[in-house]
C-alpha positions in Angstrom: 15.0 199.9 -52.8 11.0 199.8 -52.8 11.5 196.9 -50.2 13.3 198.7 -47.7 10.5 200.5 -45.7 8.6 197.6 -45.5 11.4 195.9 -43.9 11.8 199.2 -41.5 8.2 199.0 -40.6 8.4 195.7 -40.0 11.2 196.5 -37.3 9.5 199.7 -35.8 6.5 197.7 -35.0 7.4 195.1 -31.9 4.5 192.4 -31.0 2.0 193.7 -28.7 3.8 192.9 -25.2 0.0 191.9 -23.9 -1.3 189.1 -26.7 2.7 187.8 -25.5 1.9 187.4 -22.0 -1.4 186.2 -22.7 -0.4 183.3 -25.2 2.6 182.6 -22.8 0.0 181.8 -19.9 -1.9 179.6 -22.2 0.8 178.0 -23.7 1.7 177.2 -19.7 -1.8 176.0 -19.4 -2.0 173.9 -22.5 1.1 172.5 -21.0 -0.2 171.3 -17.3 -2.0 167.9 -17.4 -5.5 167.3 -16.6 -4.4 165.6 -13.1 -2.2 168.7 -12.7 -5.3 171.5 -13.4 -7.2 169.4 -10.6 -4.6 169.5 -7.9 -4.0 173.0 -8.6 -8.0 173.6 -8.4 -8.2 171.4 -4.9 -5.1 173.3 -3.4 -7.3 176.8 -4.2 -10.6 175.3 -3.1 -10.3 172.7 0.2 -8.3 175.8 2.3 -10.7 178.6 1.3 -13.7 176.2 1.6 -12.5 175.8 5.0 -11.6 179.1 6.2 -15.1 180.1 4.9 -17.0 177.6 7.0 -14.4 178.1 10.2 -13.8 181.5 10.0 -16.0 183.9 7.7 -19.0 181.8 8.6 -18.9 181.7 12.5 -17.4 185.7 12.0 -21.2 186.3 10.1 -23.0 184.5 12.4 -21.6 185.7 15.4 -22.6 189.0 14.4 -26.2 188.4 13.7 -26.6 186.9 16.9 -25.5 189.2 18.8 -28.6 191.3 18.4 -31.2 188.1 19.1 -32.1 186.8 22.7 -31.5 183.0 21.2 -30.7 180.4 23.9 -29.5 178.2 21.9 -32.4 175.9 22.9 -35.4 176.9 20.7 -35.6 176.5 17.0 -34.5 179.3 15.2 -37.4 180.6 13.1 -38.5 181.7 16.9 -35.1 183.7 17.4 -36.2 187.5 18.4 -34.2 190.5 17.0 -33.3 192.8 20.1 -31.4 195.3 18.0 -28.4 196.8 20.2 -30.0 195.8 23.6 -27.6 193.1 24.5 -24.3 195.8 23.7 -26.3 198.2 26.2 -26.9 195.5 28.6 -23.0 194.8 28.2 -22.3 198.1 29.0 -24.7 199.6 31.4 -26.0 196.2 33.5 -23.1 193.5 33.2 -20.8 193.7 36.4 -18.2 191.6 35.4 -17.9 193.6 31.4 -15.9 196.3 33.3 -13.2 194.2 35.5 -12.7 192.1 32.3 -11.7 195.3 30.5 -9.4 196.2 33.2 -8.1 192.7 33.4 -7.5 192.5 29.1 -5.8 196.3 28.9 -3.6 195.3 32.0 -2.5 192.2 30.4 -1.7 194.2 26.9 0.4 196.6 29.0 2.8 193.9 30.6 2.9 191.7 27.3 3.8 195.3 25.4 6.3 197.0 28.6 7.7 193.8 29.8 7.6 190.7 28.2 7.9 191.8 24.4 10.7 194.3 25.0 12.3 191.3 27.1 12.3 188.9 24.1 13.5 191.7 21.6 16.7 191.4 24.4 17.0 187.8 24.2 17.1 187.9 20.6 19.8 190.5 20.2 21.5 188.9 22.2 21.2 185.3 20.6 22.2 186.9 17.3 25.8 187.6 18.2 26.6 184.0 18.4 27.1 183.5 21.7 28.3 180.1 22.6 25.6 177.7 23.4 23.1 180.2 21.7 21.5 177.2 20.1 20.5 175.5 23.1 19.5 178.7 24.6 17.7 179.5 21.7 15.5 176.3 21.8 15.1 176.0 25.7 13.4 179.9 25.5 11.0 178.8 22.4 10.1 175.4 24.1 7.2 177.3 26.3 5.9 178.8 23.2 5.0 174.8 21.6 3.4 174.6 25.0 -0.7 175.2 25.4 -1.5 178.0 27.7 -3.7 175.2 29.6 -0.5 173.2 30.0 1.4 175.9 31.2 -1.3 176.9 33.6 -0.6 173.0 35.2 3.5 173.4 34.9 3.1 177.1 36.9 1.0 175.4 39.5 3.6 173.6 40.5 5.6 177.0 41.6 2.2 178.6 42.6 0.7 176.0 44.7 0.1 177.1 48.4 0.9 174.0 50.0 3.4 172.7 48.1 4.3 175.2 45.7 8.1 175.7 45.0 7.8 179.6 45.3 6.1 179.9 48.9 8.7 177.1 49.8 11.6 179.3 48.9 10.2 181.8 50.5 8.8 180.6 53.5 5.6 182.4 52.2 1.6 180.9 52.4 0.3 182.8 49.6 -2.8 181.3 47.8 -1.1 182.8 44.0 -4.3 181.7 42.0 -6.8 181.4 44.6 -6.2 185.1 46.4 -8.3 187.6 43.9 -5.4 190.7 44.7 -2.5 188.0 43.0 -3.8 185.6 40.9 -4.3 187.8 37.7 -0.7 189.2 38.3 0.6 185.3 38.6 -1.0 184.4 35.6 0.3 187.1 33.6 4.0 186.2 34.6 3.1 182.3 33.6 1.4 184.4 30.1 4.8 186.3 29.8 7.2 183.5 30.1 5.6 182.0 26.9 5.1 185.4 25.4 9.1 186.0 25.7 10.0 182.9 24.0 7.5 184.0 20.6 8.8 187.9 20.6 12.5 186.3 20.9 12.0 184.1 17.6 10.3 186.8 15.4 12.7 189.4 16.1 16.1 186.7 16.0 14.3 186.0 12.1 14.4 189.8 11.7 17.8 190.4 13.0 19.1 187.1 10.7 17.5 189.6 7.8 19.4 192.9 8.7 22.3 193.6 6.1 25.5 194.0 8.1 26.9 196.7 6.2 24.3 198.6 8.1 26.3 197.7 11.5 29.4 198.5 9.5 28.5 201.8 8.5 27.8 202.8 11.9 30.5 201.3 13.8 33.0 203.4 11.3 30.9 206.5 12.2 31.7 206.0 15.8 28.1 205.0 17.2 28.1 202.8 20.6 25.9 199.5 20.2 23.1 200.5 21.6 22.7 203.5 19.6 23.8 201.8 16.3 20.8 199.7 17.2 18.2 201.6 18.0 18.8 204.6 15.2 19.5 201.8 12.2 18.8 198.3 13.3 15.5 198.6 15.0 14.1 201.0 12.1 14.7 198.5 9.6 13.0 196.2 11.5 9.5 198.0 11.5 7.9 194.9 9.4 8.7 192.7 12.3 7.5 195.2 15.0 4.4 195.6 13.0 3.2 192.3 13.2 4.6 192.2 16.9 2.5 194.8 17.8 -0.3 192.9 15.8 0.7 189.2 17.6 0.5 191.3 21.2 -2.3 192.5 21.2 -4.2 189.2 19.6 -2.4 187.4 22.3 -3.6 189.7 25.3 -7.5 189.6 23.6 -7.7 185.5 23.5 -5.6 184.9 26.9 -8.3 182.6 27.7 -6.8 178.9 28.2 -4.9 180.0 31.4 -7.7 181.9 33.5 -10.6 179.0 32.2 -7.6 176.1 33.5 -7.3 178.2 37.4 -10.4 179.7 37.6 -13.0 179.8 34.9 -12.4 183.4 34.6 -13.9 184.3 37.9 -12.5 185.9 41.3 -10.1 188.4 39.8 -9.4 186.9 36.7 -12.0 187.6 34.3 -11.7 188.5 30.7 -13.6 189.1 27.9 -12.8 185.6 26.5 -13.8 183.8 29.4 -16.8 186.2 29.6 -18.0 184.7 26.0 -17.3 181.1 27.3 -19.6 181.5 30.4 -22.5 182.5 28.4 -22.6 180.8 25.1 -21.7 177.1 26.7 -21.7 177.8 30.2 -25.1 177.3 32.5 -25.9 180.7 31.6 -26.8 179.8 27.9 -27.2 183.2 26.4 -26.2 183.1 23.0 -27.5 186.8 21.5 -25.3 188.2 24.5 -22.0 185.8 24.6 -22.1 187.0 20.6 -21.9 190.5 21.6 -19.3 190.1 23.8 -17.6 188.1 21.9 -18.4 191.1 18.7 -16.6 193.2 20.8 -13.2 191.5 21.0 -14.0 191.3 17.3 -14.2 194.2 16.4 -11.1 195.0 18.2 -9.4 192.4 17.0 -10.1 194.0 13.6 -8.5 197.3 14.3 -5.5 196.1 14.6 -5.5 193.3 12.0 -6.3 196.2 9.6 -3.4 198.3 10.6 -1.2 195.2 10.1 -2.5 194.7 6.6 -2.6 198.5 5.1 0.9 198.2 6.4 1.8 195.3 4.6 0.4 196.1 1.5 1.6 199.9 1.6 5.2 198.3 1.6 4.4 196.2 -0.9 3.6 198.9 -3.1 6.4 200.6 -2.4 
């Protein structure tokens, strides 16, 4: 009789569920070989090794550049702080800073009114299982495996005045990346027949993910397709059109393979990318102010990045 509260006891105190976990883990570790533990260590080190030196670093640097007058040329114990002069010369003093704006919100707006909601069609479409919706599928992502530069060369082909395929259709003798009043719109439909193909694949993976009860449910409820989609599909896709919203606007901020294959960025198409080009390895070899511009696009860059991320993690949470 004397024994049985010690054996109660016994049973009303369970092992602390934290000394388990922890001798679990290093029961695991004991268990992973030395040629194991230094794998593991490599596969943690070599890819943040080299976003630090190719990202964070060039990121830092760029940033404390951007208030020197460096050249590039001189040694740089001689480099000369200049504070926020070369963001005011940016602003106030730069002719080009303002057209580039113009030219980088103008090409958000038709990636984000045209092109984006053109490949969320493409892939609602695709996911019903249309016939042939494989070969569709790959022959509107091919562009997307394509470089911009590339593409710039394939569009020349339809663009060129002399023997371009469009002004040959059309009986027309229009200079499409030469005449300053068309060449940014003709490089932003070449920009948009890429973009299409990318939009198309993230939302057909989104769609692939939807639960089809969903559908179900409002089919029985008597909703027409459209509106089935756009009151339960599409608000179950928000991940998706979070980072499409996030992909968008990178893509409009680093269009700069295109405009530097017609024209360097100059006569109509300049953009803030091309801007940072011409004067951190162009002729003009101004380092401090190339970094400021290219700060800028940084900075903005950032906003949206950060939206993407409190998103992600706020789900996460959830």
């Amino acid at each position: 009789m004397s024994d049985l509260p010690l054996i109660q006891a016994d049973r009303a105190v369970p092992p602390p569920a934290a000394t388990t976990s922890t001798g679990g883990r290093r029961r695991r570790l004991r268990l992973l070989s030395r040629t194991d533990r230094v794998v593991i260590t490599l596969m943690v080190l070599v890819p943040l090794l080299l976003v630090t030196g190719f990202v964070w670093l060039p990121a830092v640097a760029t940033v404390l550049l951007s208030g020197t007058n460096w050249d590039g040329i001189g040694p740089l114990n001689e480099i000369e702080f200049v504070g926020a002069r070369n963001y005011s010369d940016v602003v106030n003093i730069y002719p080009p800073f303002v057209p580039a704006i113009q030219h980088n919100l103008l090409w958000l707006a038709a990636l984000f009114v045209v092109a984006t909601p053109f490949g969320m069609f493409l892939a609602v479409l695709l996911d019903k299982e249309i016939r042939g919706s494989r070969f569709y599928q790959t022959a509107l992502y091919l562009p997307v495996v394509l470089s911009l530069a590339l593409i710039g060369f394939v569009w020349q082909l339809l663009y060129s005045r002399d023997q371009g395929l469009i002004n040959a259709v059309f009986g027309s003798n229009i200079d499409w990346y030469g005449d300053s009043n068309v060449n940014i719109w003709a490089v932003m439909v070449a920009s948009g027949w890429r973009h299409v193909g990318y939009i198309m694949l993230l939302y057909l993976a989104g769609l692939k993910g939807v639960d089809p009860s969903l559908r179900e449910a409002a089919a029985v409820d008597g909703a027409s397709e459209s509106r089935a989609f756009f009151r339960v599909v599409f608000p179950v896709l928000r991940p998706i059109n979070i980072i499409v919203l996030v992909v968008t606007v990178i893509e409009s901020l680093r269009a700069f393979d295109l405009v530097w294959v017609v024209n360097k960025g100059r006569n109509g198409l300049e953009l803030i990318s091309a801007l940072v080009t011409q004067n951190v390895v162009g002729e003009a070899s101004r380092i401090g102010f190339g970094s400021a511009l290219a700060t800028i696009m940084l900075v903005v860059s950032l906003v949206f990045i950060t939206i993407y991320l409190a998103t992600v993690m706020r789900e996460n949470r959830e």
